[in-house]
C-alpha positions, 0 to 999 in steps of 0.5 A: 789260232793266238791268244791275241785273236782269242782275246779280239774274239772275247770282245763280244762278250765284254761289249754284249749289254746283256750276257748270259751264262750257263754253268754245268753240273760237272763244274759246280758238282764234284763227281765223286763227292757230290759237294758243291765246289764252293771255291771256283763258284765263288771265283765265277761270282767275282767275275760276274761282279766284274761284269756288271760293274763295267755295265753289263746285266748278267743272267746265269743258267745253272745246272746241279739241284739234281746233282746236289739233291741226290747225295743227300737223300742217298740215291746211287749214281746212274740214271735216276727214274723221273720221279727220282729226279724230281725229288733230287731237283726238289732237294738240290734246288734249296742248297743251290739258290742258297749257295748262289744267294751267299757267293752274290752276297760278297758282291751286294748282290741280290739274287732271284731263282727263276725255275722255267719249263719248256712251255714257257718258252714255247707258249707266247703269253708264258714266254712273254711272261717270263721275258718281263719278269727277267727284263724287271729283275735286271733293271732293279739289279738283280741277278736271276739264277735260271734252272728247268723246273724239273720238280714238276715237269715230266719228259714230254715237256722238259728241255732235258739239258740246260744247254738249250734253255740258256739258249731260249733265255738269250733269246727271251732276254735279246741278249747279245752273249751266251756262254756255255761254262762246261768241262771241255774247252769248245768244238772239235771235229771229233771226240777228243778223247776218243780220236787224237786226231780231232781238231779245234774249231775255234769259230764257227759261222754256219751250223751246218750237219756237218757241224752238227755230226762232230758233236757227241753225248755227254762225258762227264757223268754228271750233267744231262747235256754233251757237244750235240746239245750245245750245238744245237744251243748254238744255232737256237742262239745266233739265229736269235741274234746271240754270239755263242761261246762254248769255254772250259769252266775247269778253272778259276776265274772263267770268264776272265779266262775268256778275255784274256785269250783263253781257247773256247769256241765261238758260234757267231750270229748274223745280226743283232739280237734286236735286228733279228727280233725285229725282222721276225715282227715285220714278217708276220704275215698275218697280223692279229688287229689293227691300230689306228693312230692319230697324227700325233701318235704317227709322228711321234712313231717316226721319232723313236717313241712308243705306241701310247693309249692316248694315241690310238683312235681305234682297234680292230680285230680279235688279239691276245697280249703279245700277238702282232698287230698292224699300226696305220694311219688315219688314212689306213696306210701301214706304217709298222707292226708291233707285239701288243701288250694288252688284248683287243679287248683291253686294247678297246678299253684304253683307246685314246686314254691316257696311261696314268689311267690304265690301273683304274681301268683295267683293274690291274697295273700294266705296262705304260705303252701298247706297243713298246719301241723295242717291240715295234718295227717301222715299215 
């Protein structure tokens, strides 16, 4: 394949509203010293500034607080128990929210550590959590910095490789694009190093077990993911809705590295991130409540607009924040579904109200609408 079709491939990643990009321990570590490599980071912050001046909202994942971690507190190289992990992820993780915090810095750039668990990508009222917290750190225009808590989680409920949590966070974020930054250039039918016979896939359309038995484990020695955890981000990625691009990070400059035609490969979704969420919400088989809605709610509904209190003329049914409940009409006909975002209970307490009001009735601030447009599908 050319660079001129690498380069028309790029086009995700320059059109995606939202992007995410995952960076791993071998690129931001060096191996043999266990220092930060503090030029190619910085080079990788200016392709973010890049980004977000054209428009995009950029959300990294980043791997080395264990990587960092470890060498200051003397700890040998080879597997470290859990309990050695944790404390070399408690270290690392100050040293590199520090070393993002000063490269984001040359840009003007405000930067927000976000630690995560598996959980909270699991558990629907942490994910949604979550979800909000990043949707408000990205319109106040931040950049979060991602990484797995692994001070406190134990091997029952960690992801174990941020390959796959980048990959949840694309899908909590809906964003169009994820990258995962890495020491090889993309998938090959085999171990390259092993086997010169391998062959570069640069795009692929299906993750089949045929794909899934090309990957292997890690070979860095440094990071905790491999090929067989990318793939597996991939299929998580563009089921989501998410273009998928596994690239080299082992040069300056990445991202443009990308654009510019560089070789990398490119897992492609099958819709979009919002048309994927969406069908998922529509085929809730069985929703937690209703709401019915008032003539003008309707209407306002069939513009575009969001679900307002005020319009909603009764709730019915036991649901939490984030369950998806069915919207009617005054005659009782179906007309959407949508994630609610307050309980039946709250839901009851601001019927027919208006917003301006919610504070002083719940006690506590939330959202503006019970069902926001982007989580409300007509039928």
């Amino acid at each position: 394949m050319s660079t001129t079709e690498f380069r028309v491939r790029a086009k995700r990643l320059v059109q995606a509203k939202r992007l995410v990009v995952k960076v791993g321990s071998a690129l931001l570590v060096d191996g043999k010293s266990g220092r930060l490599n503090r030029q190619w980071l910085e080079s990788l912050a200016a392709d973010i500034a890049r980004a977000r001046d054209r428009g995009q909202q950029v959300i990294v994942v980043s791997s080395g607080a264990i990587a960092l971690g470890r060498r200051q507190l003397g700890l040998k190289d080879g597997r470290l128990r859990l309990e050695e992990s944790q404390a070399a992820a408690a270290v690392g993780q100050i040293r590199l929210a520090h070393a993002w915090k000063e490269v984001f810095d040359e840009h003007a750039i405000a930067v927000a550590q976000v630690l995560l668990t598996l959980g909270d990508t699991e558990q629907r009222r942490r994910y949604l959590n979550a979800r909000r917290t990043l949707d408000t750190l990205l319109t106040l225009g931040a950049v979060p910095v991602i990484n797995e808590n692994d001070t406190v989680a134990t091997a029952e409920i960690r992801y174990g490789d941020n390959d796959r949590l980048a990959a949840r966070v694309a899908q909590m974020a809906s964003a169009e694009c994820l990258v995962l930054l890495s020491d090889v250039d993309g998938l090959y039918t085999a171990d390259p190093s092993r086997d010169p016979a391998a062959v570069f896939i640069p795009e692929v359309t299906e993750v089949t077990a045929a794909i899934e038995g090309m990957a292997t484990g890690p070979t860095s020695g440094v990071g905790s993911g491999g090929m067989a955890t990318k793939v597996a981000a991939g299929r998580i990625a563009v089921a989501a809705g998410c273009n998928l691009c596994i690239a080299t990070g082992r040069r300056p400059n990445p991202l443009r590295a990308i654009e510019a035609g560089e070789r990398c490969t490119w897992f492609r979704r099958s819709g979009t991130a919002r048309a994927v969420r969406k069908q998922w919400i529509a085929g809730t088989l069985r929703p937690g409540g209703r709401l019915t809605l008032d003539p003008g709610a309707v209407a306002a509904l069939l513009r575009g607009k969001s679900l307002l209190p005020a319009g909603v003329v009764a709730v019915e049914g036991t649901f939490e924040r984030g369950d998806t409940v069915s919207v009617v009409d005054a005659a009782g006909r179906e007309i959407a579904r949508g994630l609610c975002a307050y309980s039946a209970a709250d839901a009851g307490r601001l019927l027919g109200r208006n917003s301006k009001d919610i504070e002083a009735l719940l006690g506590y601030r939330g959202r503006e609408e019970l069902i926001h447009r982007d989580d409300l599908v007509l039928l």
